[in-house]
C-alpha positions in Angstrom: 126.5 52.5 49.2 124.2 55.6 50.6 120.6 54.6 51.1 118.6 56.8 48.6 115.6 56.9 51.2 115.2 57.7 54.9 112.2 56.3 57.7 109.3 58.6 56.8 109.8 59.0 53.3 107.1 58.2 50.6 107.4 56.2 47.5 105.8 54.6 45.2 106.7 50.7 44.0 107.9 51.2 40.3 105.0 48.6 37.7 107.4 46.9 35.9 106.4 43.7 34.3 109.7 41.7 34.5 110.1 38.1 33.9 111.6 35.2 35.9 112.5 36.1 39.9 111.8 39.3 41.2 111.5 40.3 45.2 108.8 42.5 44.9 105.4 41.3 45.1 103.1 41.7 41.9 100.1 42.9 44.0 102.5 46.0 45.4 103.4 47.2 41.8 102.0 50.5 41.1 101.2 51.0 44.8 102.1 54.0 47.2 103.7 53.4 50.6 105.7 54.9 53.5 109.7 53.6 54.4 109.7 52.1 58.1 113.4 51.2 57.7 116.7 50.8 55.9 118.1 47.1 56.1 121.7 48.2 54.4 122.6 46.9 51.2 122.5 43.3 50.1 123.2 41.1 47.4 120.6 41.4 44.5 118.6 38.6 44.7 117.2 38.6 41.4 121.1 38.4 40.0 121.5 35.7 42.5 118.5 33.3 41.3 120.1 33.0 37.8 123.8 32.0 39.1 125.0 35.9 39.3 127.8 37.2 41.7 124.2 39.6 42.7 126.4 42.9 42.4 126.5 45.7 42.7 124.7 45.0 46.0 120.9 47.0 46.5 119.4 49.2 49.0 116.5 46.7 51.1 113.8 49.1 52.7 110.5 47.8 54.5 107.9 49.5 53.3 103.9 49.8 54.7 101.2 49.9 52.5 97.7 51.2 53.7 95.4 48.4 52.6 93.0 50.7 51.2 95.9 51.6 48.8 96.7 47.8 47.8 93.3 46.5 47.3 91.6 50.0 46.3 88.8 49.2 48.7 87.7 46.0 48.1 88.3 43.7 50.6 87.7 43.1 54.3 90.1 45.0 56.9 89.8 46.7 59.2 90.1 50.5 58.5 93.7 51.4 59.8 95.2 47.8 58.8 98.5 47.4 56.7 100.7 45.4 55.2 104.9 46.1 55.5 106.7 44.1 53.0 110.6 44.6 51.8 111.3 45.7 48.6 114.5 46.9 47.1 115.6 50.4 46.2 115.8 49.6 42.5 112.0 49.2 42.5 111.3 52.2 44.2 110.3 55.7 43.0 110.1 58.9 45.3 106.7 60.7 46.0 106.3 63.7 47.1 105.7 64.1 51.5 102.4 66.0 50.6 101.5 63.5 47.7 97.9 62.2 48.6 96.6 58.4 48.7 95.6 57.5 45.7 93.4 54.8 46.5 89.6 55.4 48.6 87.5 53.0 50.0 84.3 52.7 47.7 81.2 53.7 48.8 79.1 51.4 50.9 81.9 48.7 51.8 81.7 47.2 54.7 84.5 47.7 57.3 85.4 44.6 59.2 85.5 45.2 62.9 
């Protein structure tokens, strides 16, 4: 199985609103975020917590998240922080290398130092 994305590559973390087990946490759905690394393919895990054989195996990525782009600017970090979290090629989507944040800090938030 061929990774679909490489290090550098954006993407965004598909908003689904599934039921029971997923890997993917909620408060990355909808989010934008850079690949780090491909892990290889590996059982699904979501097939897995309800007794399945977890085939055919999935694509596992990390994946860094700009906070501002997770909590849209409200919250305390530091301005360059991030969070890298693992999330499986089946909830990922491809962006576009030029494709600007979405998120920006609100006005007149206070920066932790």
């Amino acid at each position: 199985m061929s990774a679909r994305f490489k290090s550098g590559d954006r993407v965004l973390v598909r908003n689904d609103d599934r039921q029971g087990h997923v890997r993917t946490p909620s408060y990355l759905k909808g989010r934008r975020g850079t690949v780090l690394k491909d892990f290889g393919a590996w059982p699904n895990p979501e097939s897995l917590a309800y007794g399945g054989d977890g085939l055919p195996p999935k694509v596992n990525y990390w994946v860094r998240f700009d906070m501002d782009e997770v909590w849209r600017g409200d919250g305390d970090y530091a301005h360059r922080d991030s969070v890298v979290a693992e999330i499986y090629e089946h909830w990922l989507e491809p962006l576009g290398p030029s494709e600007p944040p979405r998120a920006k800090r609100r006005p007149g938030r206070r920066r932790a130092a």
